[in-house]
C-alpha positions, -999 to +999 in steps of 0.1 A: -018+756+882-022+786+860-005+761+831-031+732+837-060+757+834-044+771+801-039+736+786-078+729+792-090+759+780-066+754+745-072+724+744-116+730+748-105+758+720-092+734+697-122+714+698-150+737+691-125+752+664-123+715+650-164+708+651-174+741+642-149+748+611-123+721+598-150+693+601-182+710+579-156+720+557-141+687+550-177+670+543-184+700+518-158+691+504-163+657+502-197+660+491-186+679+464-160+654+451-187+628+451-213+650+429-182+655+408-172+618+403-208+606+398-212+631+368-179+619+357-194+581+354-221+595+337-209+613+312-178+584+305-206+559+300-230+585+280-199+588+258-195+551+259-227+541+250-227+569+222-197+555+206-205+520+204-236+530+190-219+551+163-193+527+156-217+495+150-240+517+124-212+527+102-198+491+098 
């Protein structure tokens, strides 16, 4: 009995360690990777647009 009462409170444990912690940390993080790749996109097509410019005024 004393094993099933364990296993529920691990197991209630896990979960509030899963929602409070693991799961905020994993949006951050995701968030983050997103602000990342969108300045990335920017800054391939500022360089993108800049070179084309540069390229068709010097021929």
């Amino acid at each position: 009995m004393s094993r099933v009462i364990m296993l529920v409170i691990g197991a209630a444990a896990a979960l509030f360690v899963l929602f409070t912690f693991i799961l905020p940390l994993i949006m951050g993080l995701l968030k983050l990777a997103l602000l990342v790749a969108v300045i990335g996109v920017i800054v391939f097509i500022a360089v993108k647009v800049m070179s084309s410019s540069g390229s068709s005024s010097s021929r």
